[in-house]
C-alpha positions, 0 to 999 in steps of 0.5 A: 909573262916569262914561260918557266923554261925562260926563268929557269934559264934566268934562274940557272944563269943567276945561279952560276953567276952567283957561284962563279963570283963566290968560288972566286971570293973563296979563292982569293981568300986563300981556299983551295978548290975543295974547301971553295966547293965546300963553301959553296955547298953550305950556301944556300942557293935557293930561298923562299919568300914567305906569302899568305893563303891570297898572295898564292891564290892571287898567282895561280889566277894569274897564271889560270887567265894565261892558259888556253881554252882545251880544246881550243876551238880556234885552231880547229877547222869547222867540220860537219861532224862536230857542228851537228854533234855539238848542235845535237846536243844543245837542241837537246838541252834546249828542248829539255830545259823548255819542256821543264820550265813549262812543267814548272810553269803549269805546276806554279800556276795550279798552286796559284790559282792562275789560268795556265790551260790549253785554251788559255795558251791558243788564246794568247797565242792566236792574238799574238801578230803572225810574224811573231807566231811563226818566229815562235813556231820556228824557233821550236820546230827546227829545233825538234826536227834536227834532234828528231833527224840527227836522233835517227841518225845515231840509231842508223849508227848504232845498228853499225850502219854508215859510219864510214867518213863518207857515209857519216857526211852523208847522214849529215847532210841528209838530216840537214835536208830534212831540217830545213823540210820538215821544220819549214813545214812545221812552221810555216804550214801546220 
């Protein structure tokens, strides 16, 4: 795809060529330089194409598909500061969506007349095989006790507390300890 600046540059260089070729024209046909310039002036330099509504639409995607993703993460370093951001905030859409769809669920059931209790789900949960319960028990406790931890965490820096870089890569790598602790615990042993 040629960048505007390389089709400005074609189109200047059109533009001069065309104009040098017609002050020549002018010349040659017995004008003097001012009635050569006015020639050139009543030319029209530029000119429109007519396109429809979905030729223009049909451009501007292709131009869109051209354009990089802002921020481009490929170009950043990963750091801990922004990995434990973005992960805070998808554990806590996570959490939400699950505690939603299980309130959706629960509420559907009761309309329906379909058993969704608290024995209900022990049942169904304890005939479940035991690798299967602790895949379950993980993939919900790590995730809680890193939003827990990195919760606390921000109210630590709401207080005005270790915000330097220092101490915010310490709070990071705390919460990362207690992650691994509490939800192993939660996993594996509760």
């Amino acid at each position: 795809m040629i960048s505007r600046v390389g089709l400005l540059n074609k189109q200047t260089i059109s533009l001069v060529t065309r104009n040098t070729i017609n002050i020549t024209k002018a010349r040659t046909t017995g004008l003097n330089g001012a009635a050569a310039a006015n020639s050139l002036l009543l030319k029209r330099l530029v000119s429109t194409v007519p396109t429809t509504h979905n030729e223009e639409q049909e451009v501007l995607v292709a131009q869109r598909k051209n354009r990089p993703v802002s921020p481009h993460l490929e170009i950043y370093q990963p750091q801990l500061t922004w990995l434990l951001s973005g992960l805070h905030r998808i554990t806590g859409v996570a959490m939400a969506g699950a505690f939603y769809a299980l309130t959706c669920t629960y509420a559907a059931t009761s309309i329906l007349n379909i058993p969704f209790d608290a024995a209900t789900l022990v049942n169904a949960f304890a005939s479940l095989p035991v690798y299967l319960q602790y895949g379950i028990k993980a993939a919900a406790a790590f995730p809680f006790a890193f939003h827990s931890f990195n919760g606390v965490r921000h109210l630590i820096w709401d207080l005005g507390k270790e915000l330097t870089i220092k101490g915010v890569y310490r709070t990071g790598y705390i919460v990362l300890g207690a992650t691994a602790v509490f939800g192993s615990y939660l996993a594996f042993f509760w």
